[in-house]
N, C-alpha and C positions, 0 to 999 in steps of 0.2 A: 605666730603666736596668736590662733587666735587670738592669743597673746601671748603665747606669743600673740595670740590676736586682741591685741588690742583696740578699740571702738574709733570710728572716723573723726577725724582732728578738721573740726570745722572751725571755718572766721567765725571770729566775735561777731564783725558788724553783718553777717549775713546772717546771724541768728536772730531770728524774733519772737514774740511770745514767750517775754517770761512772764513766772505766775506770780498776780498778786501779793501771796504770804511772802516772797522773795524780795519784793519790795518797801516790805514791811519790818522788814529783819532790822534789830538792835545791830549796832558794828562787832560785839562782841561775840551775837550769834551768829553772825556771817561768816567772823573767823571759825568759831565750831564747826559751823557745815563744813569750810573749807580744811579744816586739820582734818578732821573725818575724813573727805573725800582724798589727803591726799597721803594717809594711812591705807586706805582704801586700795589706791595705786600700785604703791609701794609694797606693801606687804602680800597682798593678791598675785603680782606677780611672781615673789623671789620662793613666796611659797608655793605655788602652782609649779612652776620651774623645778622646785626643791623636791616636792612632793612625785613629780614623773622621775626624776633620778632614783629618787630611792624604790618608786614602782620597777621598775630594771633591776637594780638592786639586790632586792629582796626575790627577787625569783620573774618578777612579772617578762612577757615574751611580746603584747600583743601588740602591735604598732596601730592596727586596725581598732582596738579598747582604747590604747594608748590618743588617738585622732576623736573619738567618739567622747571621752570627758569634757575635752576643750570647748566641748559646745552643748551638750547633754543640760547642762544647769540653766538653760537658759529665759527657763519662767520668771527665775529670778530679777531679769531685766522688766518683769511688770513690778515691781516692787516701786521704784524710784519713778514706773509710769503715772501710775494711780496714786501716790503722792504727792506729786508735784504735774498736774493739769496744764497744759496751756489752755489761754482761754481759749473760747471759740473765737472771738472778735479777733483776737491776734493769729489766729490759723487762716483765717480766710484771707484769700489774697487776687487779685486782679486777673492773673495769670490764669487761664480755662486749667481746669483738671484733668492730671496727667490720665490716660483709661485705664481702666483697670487691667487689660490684657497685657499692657507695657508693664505697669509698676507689678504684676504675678513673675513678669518674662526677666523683670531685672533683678527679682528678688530671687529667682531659679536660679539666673545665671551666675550672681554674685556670693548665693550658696553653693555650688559647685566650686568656686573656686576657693572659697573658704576650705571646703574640705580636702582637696588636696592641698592647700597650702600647710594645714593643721599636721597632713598625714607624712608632708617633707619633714616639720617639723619633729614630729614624733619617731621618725630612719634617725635624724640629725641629735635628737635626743638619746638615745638607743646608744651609739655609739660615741659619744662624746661626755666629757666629765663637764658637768654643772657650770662651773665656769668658764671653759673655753666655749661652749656652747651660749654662753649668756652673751661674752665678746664680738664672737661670728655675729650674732642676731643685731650686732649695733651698727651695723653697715644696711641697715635700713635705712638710715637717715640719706646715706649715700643714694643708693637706687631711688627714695623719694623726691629728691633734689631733681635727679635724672628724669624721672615720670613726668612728676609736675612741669616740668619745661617742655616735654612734649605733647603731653597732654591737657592738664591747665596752662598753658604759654604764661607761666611763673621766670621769672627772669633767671637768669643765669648768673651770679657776680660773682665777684670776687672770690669773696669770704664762701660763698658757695661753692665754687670749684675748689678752694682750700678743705674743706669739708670733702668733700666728694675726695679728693687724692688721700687726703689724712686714714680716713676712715677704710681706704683702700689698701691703703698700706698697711694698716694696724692686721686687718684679715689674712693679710699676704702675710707676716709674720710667724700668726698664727700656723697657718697651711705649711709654713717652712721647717717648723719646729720639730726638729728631730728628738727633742726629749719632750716630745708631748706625753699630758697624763690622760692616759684612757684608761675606762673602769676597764678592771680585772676580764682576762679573757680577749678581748677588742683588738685583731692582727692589727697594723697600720694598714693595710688594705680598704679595711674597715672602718675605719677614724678617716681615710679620705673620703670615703662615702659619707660617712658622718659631715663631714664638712659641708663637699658639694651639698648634698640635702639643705645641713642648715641656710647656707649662702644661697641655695636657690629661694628657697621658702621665704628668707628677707628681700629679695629681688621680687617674689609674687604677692607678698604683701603689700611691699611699696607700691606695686602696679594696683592692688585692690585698692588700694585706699586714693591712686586718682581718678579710679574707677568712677567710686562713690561720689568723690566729689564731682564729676562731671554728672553724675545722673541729678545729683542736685541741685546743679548748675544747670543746665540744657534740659531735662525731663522732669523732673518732679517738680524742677523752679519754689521748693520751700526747703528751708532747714530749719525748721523748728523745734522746741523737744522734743515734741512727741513723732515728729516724720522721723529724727534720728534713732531715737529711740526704736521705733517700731520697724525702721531697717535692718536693726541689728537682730532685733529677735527674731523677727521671718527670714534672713538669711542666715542664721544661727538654726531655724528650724530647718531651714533644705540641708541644710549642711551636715545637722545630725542625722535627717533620712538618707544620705550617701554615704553616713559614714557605718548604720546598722546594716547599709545593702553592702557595702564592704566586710563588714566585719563576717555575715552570712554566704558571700560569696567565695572569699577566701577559702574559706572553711576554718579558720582562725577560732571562730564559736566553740567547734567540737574540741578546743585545747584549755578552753576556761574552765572546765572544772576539774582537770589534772592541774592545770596552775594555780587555782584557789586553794589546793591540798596540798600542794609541794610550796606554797607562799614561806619563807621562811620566817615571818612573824607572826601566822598563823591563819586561819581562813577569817577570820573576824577585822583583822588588820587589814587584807586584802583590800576587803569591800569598805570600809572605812576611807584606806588609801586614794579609790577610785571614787566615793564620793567626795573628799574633801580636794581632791584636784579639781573634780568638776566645780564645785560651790566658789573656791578660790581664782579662779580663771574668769568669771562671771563678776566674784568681788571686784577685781582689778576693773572689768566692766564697767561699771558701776560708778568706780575711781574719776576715770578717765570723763567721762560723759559728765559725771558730777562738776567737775573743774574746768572743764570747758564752758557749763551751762553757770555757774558760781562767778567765773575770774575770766579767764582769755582761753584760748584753743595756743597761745605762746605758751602760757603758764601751765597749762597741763603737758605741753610737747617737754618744758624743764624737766619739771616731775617723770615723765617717762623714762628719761635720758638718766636719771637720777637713782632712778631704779635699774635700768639697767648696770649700772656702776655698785647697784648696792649688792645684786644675787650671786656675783661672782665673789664677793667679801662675806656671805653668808655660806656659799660655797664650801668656802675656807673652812669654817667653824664646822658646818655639820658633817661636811663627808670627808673631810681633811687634805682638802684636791694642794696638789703642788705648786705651786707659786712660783714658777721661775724666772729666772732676768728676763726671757724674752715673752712672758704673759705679763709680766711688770709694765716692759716695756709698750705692749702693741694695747695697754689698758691707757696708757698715758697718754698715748696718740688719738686714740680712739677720742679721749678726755679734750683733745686739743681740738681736735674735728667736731665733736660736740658743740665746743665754748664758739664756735665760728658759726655754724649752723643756727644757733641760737642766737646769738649777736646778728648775725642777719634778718631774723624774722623780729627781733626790739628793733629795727630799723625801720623795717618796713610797718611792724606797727604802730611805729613812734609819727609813719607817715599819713598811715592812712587819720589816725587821731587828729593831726593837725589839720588832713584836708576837712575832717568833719565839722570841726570847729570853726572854720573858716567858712562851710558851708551854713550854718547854723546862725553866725554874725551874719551874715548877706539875708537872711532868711530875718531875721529882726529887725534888720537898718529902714530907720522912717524913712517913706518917701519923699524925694526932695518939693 
């Protein structure tokens, strides 16, 4: 998902450079920023989600169109750049400057795989109803659990491997379900592909995002707003030039203007359609980065988790998908695997809090 892709979930205490006006803020408008941002979120996603179903729907075919919105809006991520500055004083930092040959090479690479992640999503989309599709996509947390430990040597506990089975299971469910609802037309053949797709695309997302952190960890050595911010838009922009060379290589191109005519809500709806998927996948954008940079990178991983629980209940209402005992069920588990997942990272950052304050007393204490 692109967000599906949703923006890189960095630590609080490795962010620095916040700006000024942020410091400035009344408690009252802090809340604001943050109800904002976590409308932002929430609504970005379930409609971006909502919004590619009904593009299938209503007629739309292009997986390759379909891969190309999810990242197409994403001038929009200058919006909250040029508003909110870090300072210079807080961007500079000790650490030599990554070359520019490396951070052009990581931002190529990491747009490549943006867009086939986008394009798994967009098969997995295609063949799958709104909410069982929204389900699959929560066994991210699973795979990121799994990445992080091998690639950030993030511990493995308890509560995490509880997470990691919960969430495995809830999938497995899903995959089982012989009364699954696939939109109209969709063999089971095809709803397994849909699966696979989406279950891949969460497995390569989780892998991109310890990607990220590692390049900001080992190579970039800053996570600032504005380095996050501006990862996401240059690998947001490779991502859309793979996804135009896809859409023309296909030859997918030469079927957009029989499928803008044949649109069954009309050719105006169409293009409508494809802008407002793109502008809302970008909101969610927006969301994510905002709450991170506002509260904790815990408190916006909530929010995410939160949203995902909410598009499969919007699901419901707009396209009238079927709710059955075993979607009931593999949502509740899913909910169980969640509440663990997240209980382990308040742990860990209940830990890292106390060691700072602890460091911060030592750093005051008169000398004897």
């Amino acid at each position: 998902m692109s967000g599906n892709q949703e923006p890189i979930l960095v630590k609080e205490e490795s962010v620095v450079g916040l700006p000024i006006p942020l410091l400035k803020l009344k408690s009252w408008q802090w809340w604001v920023l943050v109800s904002v941002n976590i409308f932002f979120l929430i609504g970005g996603q379930a409609a971006s989600v909502l919004l590619g179903r009904f593009y299938y729907d209503q007629g739309g075919n292009s997986k390759w169109m379909a891969t190309l919105v999810q990242t197409a809006a994403f001038p929009i991520l200058y919006i909250p750049l040029l508003l909110l500055p870090s300072s210079s004083s807080a961007e500079s930092s000790s650490e030599p400057a990554c070359s520019l040959k490396y951070i052009v090479l990581i931002y190529v690479l990491l747009g490549v795989i943006i867009a086939g992640d986008n394009m798994l999503y967009s098969v997995g989309l295609l063949y799958l109803s709104a909410s069982t599709y929204s389900l699959i996509c929560a066994t991210q947390l699973a795979f990121n659990a799994v990445f992080s430990y091998f690639i950030n040597v993030q511990k493995f506990t308890a509560l995490i491997l509880n997470s990691v089975v919960l969430l495995s299971f809830s999938a497995a469910l899903i995959a089982l379900n012989d009364d699954a609802d696939t939109p109209a037309g969709v063999p089971r053949s095809k709803y397994i592909v849909g699966f696979v797709c989406t279950l891949a695309a969460s497995a390569l997302y989780s892998l991109l995002l310890s990607l990220m952190q590692f390049s900001f960890e080992k190579i970039l050595k800053r996570e600032t707003f504005s380095v996050v911010l501006e990862m996401q838009i240059y690998t947001s922009l490779v991502a859309t030039c793979v996804s135009v060379i896809g859409l023309f290589a296909s030859g997918e191109w030469r079927t957009l203007h029989g499928e803008m005519e044949g649109y069954h809500k009309g050719q105006a709806s169409y293009v409508l359609t494809l802008v407002w998927t793109a502008v809302t996948w970008q909101v969610c954008s927006v969301g994510v980065v905002g709450l991170i940079f506002l509260v904790t990178s815990l408190f916006s991983n909530v929010i995410s988790t939160l949203s995902l629980a909410v598009t499969p209940l919007a699901a419901l209402v707009v396209f009238r998908d079927k709710m059955s005992g075993v979607k009931v069920m593999a949502m509740l588990i899913a909910l169980w695997g969640f509440a663990s997942y997240v209980y382990q990272n308040h742990i860990d950052d209940l830990k890292v809090r106390r060691a700072r304050q602890q460091a911060q007393a030592r750093r005051v204490e008169p000398p004897c």
